[in-house]
Structures are given as C-alpha cells and as structure tokens.
NUDRENTOR-404330 format. One record per residue (C-alpha): residue number from 0; residue in one letter; x negated, y, z. Coordinates in steps of 0.1 Angstrom, whole numbers, always signed. Last residue first. Layout:
! residues N
SITE | pos | code | east | north | up
SITE | NUM | A | X | Y | Z $
...
! end
This chain:
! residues 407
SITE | pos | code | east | north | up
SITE | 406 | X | -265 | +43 | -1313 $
SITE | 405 | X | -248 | +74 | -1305 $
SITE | 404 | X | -253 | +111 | -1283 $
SITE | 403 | X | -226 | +135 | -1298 $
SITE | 402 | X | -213 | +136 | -1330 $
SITE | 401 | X | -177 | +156 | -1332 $
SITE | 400 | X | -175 | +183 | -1304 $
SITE | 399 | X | -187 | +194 | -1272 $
SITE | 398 | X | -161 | +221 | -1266 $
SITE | 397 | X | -136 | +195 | -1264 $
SITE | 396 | X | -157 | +185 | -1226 $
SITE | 395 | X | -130 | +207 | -1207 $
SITE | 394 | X | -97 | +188 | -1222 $
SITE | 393 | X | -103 | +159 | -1213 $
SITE | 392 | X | -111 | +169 | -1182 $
SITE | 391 | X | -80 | +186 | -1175 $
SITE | 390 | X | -72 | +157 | -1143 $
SITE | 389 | X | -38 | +149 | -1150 $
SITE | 388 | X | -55 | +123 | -1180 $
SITE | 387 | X | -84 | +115 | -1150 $
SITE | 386 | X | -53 | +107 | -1119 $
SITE | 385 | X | -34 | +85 | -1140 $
SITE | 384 | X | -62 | +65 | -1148 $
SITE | 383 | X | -74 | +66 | -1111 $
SITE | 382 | X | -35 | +54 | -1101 $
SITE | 381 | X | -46 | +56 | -1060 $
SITE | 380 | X | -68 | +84 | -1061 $
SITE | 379 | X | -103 | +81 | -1043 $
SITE | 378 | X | -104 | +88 | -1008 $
SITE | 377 | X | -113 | +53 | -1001 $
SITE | 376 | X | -86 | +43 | -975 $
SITE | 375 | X | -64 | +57 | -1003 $
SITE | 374 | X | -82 | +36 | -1025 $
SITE | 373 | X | -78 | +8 | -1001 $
SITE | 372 | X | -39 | +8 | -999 $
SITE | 371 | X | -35 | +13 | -1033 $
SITE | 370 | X | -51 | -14 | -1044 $
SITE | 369 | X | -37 | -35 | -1018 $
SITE | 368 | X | +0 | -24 | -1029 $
SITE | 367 | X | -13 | -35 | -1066 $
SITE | 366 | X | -26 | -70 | -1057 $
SITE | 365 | X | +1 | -92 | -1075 $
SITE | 364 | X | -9 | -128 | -1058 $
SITE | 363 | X | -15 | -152 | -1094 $
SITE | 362 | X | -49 | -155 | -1093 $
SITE | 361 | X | -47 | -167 | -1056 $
SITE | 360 | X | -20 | -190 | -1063 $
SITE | 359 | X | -40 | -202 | -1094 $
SITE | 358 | X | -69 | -212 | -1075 $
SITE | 357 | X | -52 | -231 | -1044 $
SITE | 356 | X | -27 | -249 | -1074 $
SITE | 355 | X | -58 | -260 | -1086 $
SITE | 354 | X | -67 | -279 | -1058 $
SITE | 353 | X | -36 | -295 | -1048 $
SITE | 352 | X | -32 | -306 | -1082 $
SITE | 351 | X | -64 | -326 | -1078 $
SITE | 350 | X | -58 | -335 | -1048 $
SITE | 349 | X | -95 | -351 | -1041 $
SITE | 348 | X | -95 | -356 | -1002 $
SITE | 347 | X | -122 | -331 | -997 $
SITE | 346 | X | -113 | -307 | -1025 $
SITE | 345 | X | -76 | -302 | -1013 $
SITE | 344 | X | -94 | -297 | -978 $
SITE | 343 | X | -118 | -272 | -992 $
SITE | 342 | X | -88 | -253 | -1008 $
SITE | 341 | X | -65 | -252 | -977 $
SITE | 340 | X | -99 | -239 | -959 $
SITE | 339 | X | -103 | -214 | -990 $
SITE | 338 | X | -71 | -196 | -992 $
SITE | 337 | X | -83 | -176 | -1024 $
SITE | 336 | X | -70 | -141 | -1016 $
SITE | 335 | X | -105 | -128 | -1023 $
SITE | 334 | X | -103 | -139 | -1059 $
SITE | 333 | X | -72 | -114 | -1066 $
SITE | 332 | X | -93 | -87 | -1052 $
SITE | 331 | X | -121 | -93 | -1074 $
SITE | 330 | X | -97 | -98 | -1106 $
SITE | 329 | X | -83 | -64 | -1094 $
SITE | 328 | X | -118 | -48 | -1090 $
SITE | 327 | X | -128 | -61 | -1126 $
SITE | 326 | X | -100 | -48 | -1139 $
SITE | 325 | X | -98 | -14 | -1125 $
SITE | 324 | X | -135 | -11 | -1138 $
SITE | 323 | X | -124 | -20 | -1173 $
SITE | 322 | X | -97 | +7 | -1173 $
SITE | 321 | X | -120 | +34 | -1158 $
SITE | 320 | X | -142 | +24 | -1188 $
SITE | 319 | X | -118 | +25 | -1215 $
SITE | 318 | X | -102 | +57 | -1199 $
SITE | 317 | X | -136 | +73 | -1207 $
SITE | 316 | X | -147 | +68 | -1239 $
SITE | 315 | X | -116 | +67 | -1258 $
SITE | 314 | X | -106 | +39 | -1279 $
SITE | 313 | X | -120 | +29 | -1314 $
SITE | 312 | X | -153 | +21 | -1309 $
SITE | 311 | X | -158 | +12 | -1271 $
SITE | 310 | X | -190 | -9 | -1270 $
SITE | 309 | X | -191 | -23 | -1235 $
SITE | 308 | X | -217 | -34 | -1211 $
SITE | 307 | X | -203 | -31 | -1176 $
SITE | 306 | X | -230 | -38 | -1145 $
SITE | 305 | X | -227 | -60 | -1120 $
SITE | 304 | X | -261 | -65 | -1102 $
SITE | 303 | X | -256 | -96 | -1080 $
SITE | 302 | X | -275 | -96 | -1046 $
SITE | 301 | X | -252 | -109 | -1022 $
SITE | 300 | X | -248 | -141 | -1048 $
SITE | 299 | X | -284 | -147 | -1045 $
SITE | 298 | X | -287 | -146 | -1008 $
SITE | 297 | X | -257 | -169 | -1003 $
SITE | 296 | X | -278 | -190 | -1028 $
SITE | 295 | X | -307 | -189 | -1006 $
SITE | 294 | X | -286 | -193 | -975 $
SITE | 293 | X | -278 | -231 | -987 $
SITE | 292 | X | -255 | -247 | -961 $
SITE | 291 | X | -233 | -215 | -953 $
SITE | 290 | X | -225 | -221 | -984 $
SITE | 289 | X | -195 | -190 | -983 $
SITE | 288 | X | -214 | -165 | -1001 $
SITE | 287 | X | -216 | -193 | -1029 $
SITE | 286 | X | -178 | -198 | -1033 $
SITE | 285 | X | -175 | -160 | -1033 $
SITE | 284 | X | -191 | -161 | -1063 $
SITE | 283 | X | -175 | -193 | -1079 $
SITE | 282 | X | -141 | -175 | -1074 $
SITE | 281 | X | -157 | -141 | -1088 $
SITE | 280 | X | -166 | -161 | -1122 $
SITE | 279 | X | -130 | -176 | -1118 $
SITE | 278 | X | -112 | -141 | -1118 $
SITE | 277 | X | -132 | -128 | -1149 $
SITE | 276 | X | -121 | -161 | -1168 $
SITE | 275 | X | -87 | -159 | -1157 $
SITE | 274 | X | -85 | -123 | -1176 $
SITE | 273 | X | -91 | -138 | -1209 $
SITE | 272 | X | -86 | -111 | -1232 $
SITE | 271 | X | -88 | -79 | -1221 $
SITE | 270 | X | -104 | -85 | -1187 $
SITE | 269 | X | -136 | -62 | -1191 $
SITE | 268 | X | -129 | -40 | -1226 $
SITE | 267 | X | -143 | -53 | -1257 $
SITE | 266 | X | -179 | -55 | -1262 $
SITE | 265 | X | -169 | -82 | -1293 $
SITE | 264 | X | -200 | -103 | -1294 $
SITE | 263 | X | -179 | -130 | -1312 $
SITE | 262 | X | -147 | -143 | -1315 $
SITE | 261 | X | -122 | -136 | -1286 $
SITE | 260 | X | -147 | -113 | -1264 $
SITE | 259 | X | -146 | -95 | -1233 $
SITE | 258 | X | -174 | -73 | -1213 $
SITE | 257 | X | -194 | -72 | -1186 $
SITE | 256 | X | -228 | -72 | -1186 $
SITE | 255 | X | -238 | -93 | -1156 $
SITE | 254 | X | -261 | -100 | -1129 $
SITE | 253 | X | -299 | -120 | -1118 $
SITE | 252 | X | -284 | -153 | -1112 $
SITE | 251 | X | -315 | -169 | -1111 $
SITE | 250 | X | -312 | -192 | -1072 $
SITE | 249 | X | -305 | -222 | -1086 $
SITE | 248 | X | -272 | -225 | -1072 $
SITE | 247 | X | -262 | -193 | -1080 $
SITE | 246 | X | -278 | -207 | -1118 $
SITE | 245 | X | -256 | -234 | -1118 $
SITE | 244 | X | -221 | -217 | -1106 $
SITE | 243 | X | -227 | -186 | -1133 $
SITE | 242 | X | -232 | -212 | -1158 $
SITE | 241 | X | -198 | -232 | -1146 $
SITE | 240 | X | -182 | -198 | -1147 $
SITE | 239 | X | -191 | -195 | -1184 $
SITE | 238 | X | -174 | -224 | -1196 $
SITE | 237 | X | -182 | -220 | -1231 $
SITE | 236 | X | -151 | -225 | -1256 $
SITE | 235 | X | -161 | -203 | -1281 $
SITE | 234 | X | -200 | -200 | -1282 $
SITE | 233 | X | -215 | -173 | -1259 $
SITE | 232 | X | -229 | -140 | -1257 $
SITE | 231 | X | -197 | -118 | -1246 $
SITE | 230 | X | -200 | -125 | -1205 $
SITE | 229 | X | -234 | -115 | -1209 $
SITE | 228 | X | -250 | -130 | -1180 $
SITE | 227 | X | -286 | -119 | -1164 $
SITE | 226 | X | -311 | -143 | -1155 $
SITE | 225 | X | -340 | -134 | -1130 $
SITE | 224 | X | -374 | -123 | -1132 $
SITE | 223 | X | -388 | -112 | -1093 $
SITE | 222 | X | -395 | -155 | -1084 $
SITE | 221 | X | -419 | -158 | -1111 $
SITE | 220 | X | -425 | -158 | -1149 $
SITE | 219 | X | -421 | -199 | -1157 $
SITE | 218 | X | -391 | -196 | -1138 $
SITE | 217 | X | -372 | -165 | -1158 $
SITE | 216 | X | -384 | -185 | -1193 $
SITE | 215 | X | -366 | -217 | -1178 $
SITE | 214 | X | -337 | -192 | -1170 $
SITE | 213 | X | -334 | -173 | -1200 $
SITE | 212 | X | -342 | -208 | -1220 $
SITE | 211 | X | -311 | -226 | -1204 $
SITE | 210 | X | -288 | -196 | -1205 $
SITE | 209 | X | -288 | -196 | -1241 $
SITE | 208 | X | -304 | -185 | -1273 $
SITE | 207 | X | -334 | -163 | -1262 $
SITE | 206 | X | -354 | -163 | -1295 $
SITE | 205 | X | -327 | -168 | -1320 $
SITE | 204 | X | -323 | -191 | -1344 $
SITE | 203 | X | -300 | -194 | -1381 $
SITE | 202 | X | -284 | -163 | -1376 $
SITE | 201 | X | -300 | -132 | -1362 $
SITE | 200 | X | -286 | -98 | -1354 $
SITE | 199 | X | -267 | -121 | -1340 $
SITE | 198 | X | -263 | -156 | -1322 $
SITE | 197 | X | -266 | -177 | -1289 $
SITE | 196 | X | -276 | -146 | -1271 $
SITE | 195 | X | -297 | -141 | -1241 $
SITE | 194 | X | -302 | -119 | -1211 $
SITE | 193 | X | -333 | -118 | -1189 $
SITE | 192 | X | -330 | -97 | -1156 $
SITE | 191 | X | -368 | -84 | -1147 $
SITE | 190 | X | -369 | -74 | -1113 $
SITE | 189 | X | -379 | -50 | -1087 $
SITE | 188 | X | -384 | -54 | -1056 $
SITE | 187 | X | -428 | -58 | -1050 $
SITE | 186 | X | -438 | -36 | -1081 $
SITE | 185 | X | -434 | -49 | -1116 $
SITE | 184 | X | -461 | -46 | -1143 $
SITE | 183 | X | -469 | -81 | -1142 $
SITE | 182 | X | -436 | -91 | -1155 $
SITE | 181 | X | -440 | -73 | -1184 $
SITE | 180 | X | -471 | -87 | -1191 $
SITE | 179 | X | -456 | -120 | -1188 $
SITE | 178 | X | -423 | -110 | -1211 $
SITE | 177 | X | -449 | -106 | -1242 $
SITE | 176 | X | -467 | -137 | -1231 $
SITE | 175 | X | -438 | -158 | -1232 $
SITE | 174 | X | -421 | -143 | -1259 $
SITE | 173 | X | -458 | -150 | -1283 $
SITE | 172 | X | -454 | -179 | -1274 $
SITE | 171 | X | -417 | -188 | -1283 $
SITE | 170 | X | -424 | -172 | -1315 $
SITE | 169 | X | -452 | -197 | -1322 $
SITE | 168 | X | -428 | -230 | -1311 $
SITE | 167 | X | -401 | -213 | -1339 $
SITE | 166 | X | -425 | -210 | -1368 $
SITE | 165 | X | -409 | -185 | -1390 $
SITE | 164 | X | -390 | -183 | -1421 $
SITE | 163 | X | -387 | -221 | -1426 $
SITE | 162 | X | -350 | -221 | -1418 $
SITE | 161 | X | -334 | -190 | -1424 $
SITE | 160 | X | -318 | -164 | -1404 $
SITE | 159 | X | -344 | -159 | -1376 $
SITE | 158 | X | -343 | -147 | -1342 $
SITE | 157 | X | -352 | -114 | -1319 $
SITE | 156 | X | -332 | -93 | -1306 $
SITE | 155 | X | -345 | -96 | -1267 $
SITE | 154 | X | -317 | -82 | -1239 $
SITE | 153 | X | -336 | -70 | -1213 $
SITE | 152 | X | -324 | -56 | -1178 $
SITE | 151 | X | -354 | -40 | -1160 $
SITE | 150 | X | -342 | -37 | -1125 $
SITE | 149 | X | -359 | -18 | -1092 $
SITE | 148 | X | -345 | +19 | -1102 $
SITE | 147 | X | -365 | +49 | -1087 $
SITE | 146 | X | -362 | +71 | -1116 $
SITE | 145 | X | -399 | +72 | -1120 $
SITE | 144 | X | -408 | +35 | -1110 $
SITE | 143 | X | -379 | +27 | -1138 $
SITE | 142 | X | -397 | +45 | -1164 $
SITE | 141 | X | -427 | +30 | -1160 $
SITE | 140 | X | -411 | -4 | -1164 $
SITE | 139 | X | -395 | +11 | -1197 $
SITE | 138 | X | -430 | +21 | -1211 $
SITE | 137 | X | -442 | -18 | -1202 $
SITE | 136 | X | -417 | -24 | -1226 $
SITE | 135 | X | -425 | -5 | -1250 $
SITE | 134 | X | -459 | -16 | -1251 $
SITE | 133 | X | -448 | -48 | -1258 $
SITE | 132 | X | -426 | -36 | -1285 $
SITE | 131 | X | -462 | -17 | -1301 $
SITE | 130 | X | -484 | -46 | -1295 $
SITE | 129 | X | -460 | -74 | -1313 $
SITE | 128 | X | -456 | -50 | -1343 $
SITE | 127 | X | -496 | -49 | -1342 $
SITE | 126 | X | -498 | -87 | -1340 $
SITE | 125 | X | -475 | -91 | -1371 $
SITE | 124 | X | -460 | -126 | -1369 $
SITE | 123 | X | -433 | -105 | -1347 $
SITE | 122 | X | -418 | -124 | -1315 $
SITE | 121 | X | -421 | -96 | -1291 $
SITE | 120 | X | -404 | -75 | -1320 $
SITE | 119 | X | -388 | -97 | -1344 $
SITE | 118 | X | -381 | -95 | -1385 $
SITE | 117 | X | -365 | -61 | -1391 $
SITE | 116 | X | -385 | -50 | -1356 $
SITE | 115 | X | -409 | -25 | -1375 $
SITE | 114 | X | -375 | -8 | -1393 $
SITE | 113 | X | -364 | +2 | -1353 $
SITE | 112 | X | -336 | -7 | -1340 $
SITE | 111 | X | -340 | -43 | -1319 $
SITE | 110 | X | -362 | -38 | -1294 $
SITE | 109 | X | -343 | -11 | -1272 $
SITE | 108 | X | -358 | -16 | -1235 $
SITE | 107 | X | -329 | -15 | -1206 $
SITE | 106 | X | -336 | +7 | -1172 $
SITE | 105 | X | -311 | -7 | -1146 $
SITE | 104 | X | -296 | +18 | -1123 $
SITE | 103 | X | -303 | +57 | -1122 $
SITE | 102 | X | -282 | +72 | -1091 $
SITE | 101 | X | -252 | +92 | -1090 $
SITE | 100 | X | -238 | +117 | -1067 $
SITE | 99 | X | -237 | +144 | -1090 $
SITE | 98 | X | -266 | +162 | -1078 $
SITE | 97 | X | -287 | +128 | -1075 $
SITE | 96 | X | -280 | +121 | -1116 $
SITE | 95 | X | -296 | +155 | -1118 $
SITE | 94 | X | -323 | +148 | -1097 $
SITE | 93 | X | -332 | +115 | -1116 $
SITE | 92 | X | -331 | +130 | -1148 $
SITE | 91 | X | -352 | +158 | -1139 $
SITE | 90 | X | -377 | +128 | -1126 $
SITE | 89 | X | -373 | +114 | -1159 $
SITE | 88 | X | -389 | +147 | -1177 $
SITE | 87 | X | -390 | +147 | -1214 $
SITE | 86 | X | -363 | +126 | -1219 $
SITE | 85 | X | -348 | +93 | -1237 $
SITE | 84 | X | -316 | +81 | -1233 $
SITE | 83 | X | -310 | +66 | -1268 $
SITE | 82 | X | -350 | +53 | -1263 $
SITE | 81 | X | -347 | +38 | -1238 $
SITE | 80 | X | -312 | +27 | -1227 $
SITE | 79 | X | -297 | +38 | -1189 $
SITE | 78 | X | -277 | +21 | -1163 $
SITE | 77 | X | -255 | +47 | -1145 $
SITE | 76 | X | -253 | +41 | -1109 $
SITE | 75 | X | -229 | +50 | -1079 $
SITE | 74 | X | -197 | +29 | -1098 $
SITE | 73 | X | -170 | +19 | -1081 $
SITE | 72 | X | -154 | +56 | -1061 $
SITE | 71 | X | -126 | +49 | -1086 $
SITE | 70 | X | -119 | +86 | -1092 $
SITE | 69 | X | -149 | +100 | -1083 $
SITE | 68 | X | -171 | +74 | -1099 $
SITE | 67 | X | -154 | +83 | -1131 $
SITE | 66 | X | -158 | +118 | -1130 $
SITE | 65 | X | -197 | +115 | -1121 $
SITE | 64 | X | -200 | +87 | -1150 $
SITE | 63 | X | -189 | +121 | -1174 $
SITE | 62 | X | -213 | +142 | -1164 $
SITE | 61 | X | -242 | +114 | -1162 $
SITE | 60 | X | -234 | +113 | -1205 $
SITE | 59 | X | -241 | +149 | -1200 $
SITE | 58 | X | -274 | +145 | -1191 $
SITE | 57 | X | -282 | +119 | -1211 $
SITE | 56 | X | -273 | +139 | -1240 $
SITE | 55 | X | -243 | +152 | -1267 $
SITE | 54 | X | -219 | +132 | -1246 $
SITE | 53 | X | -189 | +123 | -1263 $
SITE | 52 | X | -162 | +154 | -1268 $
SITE | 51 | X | -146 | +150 | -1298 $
SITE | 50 | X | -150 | +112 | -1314 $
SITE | 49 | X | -173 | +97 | -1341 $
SITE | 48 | X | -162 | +68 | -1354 $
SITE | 47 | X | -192 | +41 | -1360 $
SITE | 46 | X | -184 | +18 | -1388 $
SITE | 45 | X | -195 | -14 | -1402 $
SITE | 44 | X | -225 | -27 | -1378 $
SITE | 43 | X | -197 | -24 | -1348 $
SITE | 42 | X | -191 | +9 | -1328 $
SITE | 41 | X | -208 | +35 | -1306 $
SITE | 40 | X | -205 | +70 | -1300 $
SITE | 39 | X | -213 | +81 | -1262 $
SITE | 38 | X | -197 | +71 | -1225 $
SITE | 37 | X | -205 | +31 | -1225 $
SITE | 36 | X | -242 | +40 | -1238 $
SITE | 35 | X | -245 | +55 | -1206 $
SITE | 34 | X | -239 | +18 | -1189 $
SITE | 33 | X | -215 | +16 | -1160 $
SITE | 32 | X | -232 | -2 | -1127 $
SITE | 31 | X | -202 | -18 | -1103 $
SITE | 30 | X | -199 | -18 | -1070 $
SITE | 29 | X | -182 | -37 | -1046 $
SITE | 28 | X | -184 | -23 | -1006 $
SITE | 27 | X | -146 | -11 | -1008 $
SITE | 26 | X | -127 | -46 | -1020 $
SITE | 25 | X | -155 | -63 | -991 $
SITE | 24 | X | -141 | -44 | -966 $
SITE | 23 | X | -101 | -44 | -979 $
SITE | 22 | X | -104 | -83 | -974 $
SITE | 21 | X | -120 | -86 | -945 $
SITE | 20 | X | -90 | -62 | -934 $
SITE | 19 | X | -65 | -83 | -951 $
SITE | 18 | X | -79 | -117 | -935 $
SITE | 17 | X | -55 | -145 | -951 $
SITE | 16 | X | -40 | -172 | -933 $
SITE | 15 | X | -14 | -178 | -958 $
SITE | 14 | X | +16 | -159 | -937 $
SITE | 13 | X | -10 | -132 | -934 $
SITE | 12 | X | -11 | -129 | -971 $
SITE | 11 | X | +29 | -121 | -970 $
SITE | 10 | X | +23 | -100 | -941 $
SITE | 9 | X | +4 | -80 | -957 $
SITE | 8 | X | +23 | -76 | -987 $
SITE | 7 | X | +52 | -69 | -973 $
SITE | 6 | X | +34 | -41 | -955 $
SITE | 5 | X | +21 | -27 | -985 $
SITE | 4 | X | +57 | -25 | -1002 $
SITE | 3 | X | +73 | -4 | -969 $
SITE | 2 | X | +36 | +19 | -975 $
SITE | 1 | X | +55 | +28 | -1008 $
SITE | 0 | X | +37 | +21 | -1043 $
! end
C-alpha cells in the first residue's frame, strides 16, 4: 500500500470530520491478551489433531507469543491455564516471559477435567470434591501473586443433564461460597472475571448460565469480581453488544474471550463469521469512553481486558492467531471512524436511517492504508502474516515434533 493511497485516505476521513492522529493513538495503545492454550494441540470432544511443531511446554508456548507480538506489536501478555501450564517454579516463568518481552496475564483455574469433577466441582454434592476445586482455586490466586498478574479469569463447568439429578438452589450455594473464598484471597487490584455459558459440558442446567447470574454473582462478591464475555457462549440470535452495553453501564464489564461461533461454542477464529458483531461490540465501547456524563462507565470501558480464546484444531497455530488479532484491530479501527457528532444528532432527532447509515459507514471505510500506516509507525511489519511465513520460523520449531503441550 503506497504512501499516495494513505494520503487519500486521510483526506477522505478528514473530509468526515475525522481525527486520524487520534485515531492512529488509540489503534497503537490496544492490546490484546493471547491465551497459551491458543499456541498448543487442541480440538473439539471428537478429535484432537496433533500438529509438528506446537509447544512441548509453557515455556515454549511464550516462544511462540514472543513471535507474534513482534510482528503485530498487540499482544504483551500470555494468559495462562493451571494445570496445562503448570511449573515448578512460577517466578522462572515470569522471568522468562520478561526476557522475551512478555508478561503473564490472566491466571484461569481448570475445573472441568478431572474424573472428580464428572458431576460438578464448586457445585459437587460431595463436600470433599467441593474442598479440593476450591482449593484449586485459591492455588490459582497464588499463582497470579507470583507471576505478578491482577486477573483471575474463571470459566465454572459445572451443570446438569437431567432433571432431578441435582438440587439447583443447593448448587447455587455451594457456587457462592466457593467463588467467596476466592474472592477473599485477592489483594487490593486484582480481580476475579466471571464467565458463563448457556450450555455444555452440561445440558439440561448449568451453574453460570448467562450474563445475568455472572453479574448478579460478580455483585453479591464485591466491587474487584467482574463479568467477563465469551463472545462464543451464547444462544443463536443473542445480541451480544446489547450485554456488553448493559454491563458498561453497570460498571461489570470485566473483558472478553474472543472468539466466533455459528452454532455453538465453536472457538473459531475472531471475526470469521459475523464480523459486524466484533465491530458493534467496539462501537458500544467507544460509546462509553465518550459519556462524559457517567466517568464510572468511562472508567470501566478503559479498563477492558481483551483477551483471545480460541481452539484452533485444524489450522495452524500461529497464523490463526496473528489472523484473529489483525481482525480484531481492523474491526477496532473501523469503529473509530464512527462520525459520532453526525451520529448523536441522527440519534437526537430520531432518524432512524440516518442513524444506521452513521454505523454502517464507519464499518464499511476500508482501513488497510491506516493499517499500514501505524504499523509502520509501530515498527512492526505492515502484512504481519506475510511477514511470519517469510520469517523461517516455521520452519525452526519442526524439530519439536508431533504431540506437544494439549488439552
């Protein structure tokens, strides 16, 4: 893309009132978390494909974060998963992740793969079962004091498939006083992100269905526990960026996972199916940085942890990620060009078509010369896909071969 294309485009978005350089600032300070889970084996409940050259440990699964945040220069942290990340000596970890640039991000608890959880964790009739996950967790708050990480992202398993298997109101209980303790063990700045799932492993209930009860169980717990969205976890047809819109307002939007779904849980790449959805989650964002009127929701949006929580199982590890990362930061960019003073007015005298036609304008602006333009201005290459396949470091990790670090 020639600089001759970049200047069009600038004076294009100048011609609709837009701020390019505001613009370029905030497309440079976002930041997105990528999970080490992202970079190993994974796959559905059928069939995990093992591929050359996945990480064979957590230290090599930081290897291979490294590359990406040098060629997008997005993603600083690597969230990790207790126990598939598991290590002797955290603080190693830590250093490591520091040598390459990196830092740990959110620690997540795994409650959901062990034979004692078959029938709940937190939520288990068994008192001892409920003991051991609780313990767990408080392990995983531990573990984010030693990395130096201030979020504890959990996603709870539990549910039932048939009715009359368990007593629902008990469960919730024993959740509640689970996630309590939990809660307890936080220092002052960290917090506990609570994510929820209308369905699977279980079918019938489960525990943390919706937004609704993350964010009533997130209140009863105190102002540090927080809701986190799962862009994958809901029923077809859910307006997510209405969700994300209510709990800015309420002040409990924790962060994401992203991901993107067409039936199910799918952990398919970010944007790959319904890339308008991604584009109106950031428009309701950037809505609430600009209610002016409400600071504490402005304070909530600034805060956002986005993190990517994807399952790659038949593409390769890498390139899936960079590709979801590019997405995200061009359905960012895209919502910055929202000409919001044409769009409030629209709003205030009720055009409806008006309105939309503000939205979709922005959605529709192709952002590629500003892309390039600020990861030049980034030092970071300006076709990063390109860039890693020209790069030889596909190549380099072969020696790792078939089976490395999975679920």
């Amino acid at each position: 893309m020639s600089d001759i294309q970049y200047q069009a485009f600038e004076t294009r978005q100048k011609e609709r009132g837009i701020d390019i350089e505001a613009v370029k600032r905030e497309l440079k300070a976002l930041k997105v978390e990528t999970p080490s889970w992202g970079y190993g084996d994974s796959g559905t409940r059928f069939k995990v494909f093992k591929k050359v050259g996945v990480p064979r440990d957590p230290f090599e699964k930081l290897d291979d974060a490294a590359v990406v945040h040098k060629l997008t220069g997005l993603t600083p942290s690597v969230a990790i998963h207790i126990p598939w990340d598991k290590v002797d000596d955290y603080t190693q970890l830590s250093e490591y992740a520091a040598s390459l640039g990196l830092r740990i991000g959110a620690v997540n608890p795994n409650l959901f793969q062990e034979d004692d959880y078959m029938l709940g964790s937190i939520t288990n009739a068994d008192e001892n079962v409920r003991k051991k996950a609780v313990d767990h967790l408080l392990e995983c708050v531990e573990i984010a004091k030693e990395v130096g990480s201030d979020i504890v992202s959990l996603w709870l398993a539990d549910g039932t498939n048939y009715p009359g298997q368990a007593d629902i109101r008990k469960r919730k209980h024993w959740m509640e006083e689970a996630l309590a303790q939990t809660y307890q063990a936080l220092e002052s700045g960290m917090r506990l992100l609570i994510e929820y799932k209308f369905f699977e492993p279980a079918f019938y209930h489960t525990d943390l269905a919706d937004w609704g009860m993350a964010y009533n169980t997130a209140v009863k717990l105190g102002p540090q526990a927080e809701v986190l969205v799962d862009t994958g976890h809901h029923a077809q047809g859910t307006n997510v960026e209405h969700i994300v819109a209510y709990l800015l307002d309420e002040e409990r939007l924790g962060g994401f996972h992203f991901n993107s779904r067409k039936y199910a849980d799918d952990d398919l790449i970010v944007g790959a199916i319904n890339p308008y959805e991604l584009f109106l989650i950031f428009y309701q964002i950037l809505a609430a940085l600009r209610d002016d009127e409400h600071p504490g929701t402005q304070q909530t949006a600034r805060r956002i942890a986005y993190m990517i929580d994807q399952s790659h199982n038949i593409e390769p590890k890498i390139p899936a990620m960079i590709r979801s990362l590019l997405n995200v930061q061009t359905y960012y960019a895209k919502a910055l060009l929202i000409q919001w003073d044409e769009l409030e007015d629209a709003q205030a005298k009720q055009d409806v078509l008006r309105a939309e036609a503000c939205v979709r304008e922005a959605f529709e602006q192709d952002v590629t010369p500003l892309l390039h333009a600020v990861r030049e201005e980034m030092n970071v290459p300006r076709d990063p896909m390109k860039a890693f396949y020209e790069s030889g470091y596909l190549d380099k990790i072969q020696e790792r071969g078939v089976g490395g670090a999975s679920w």
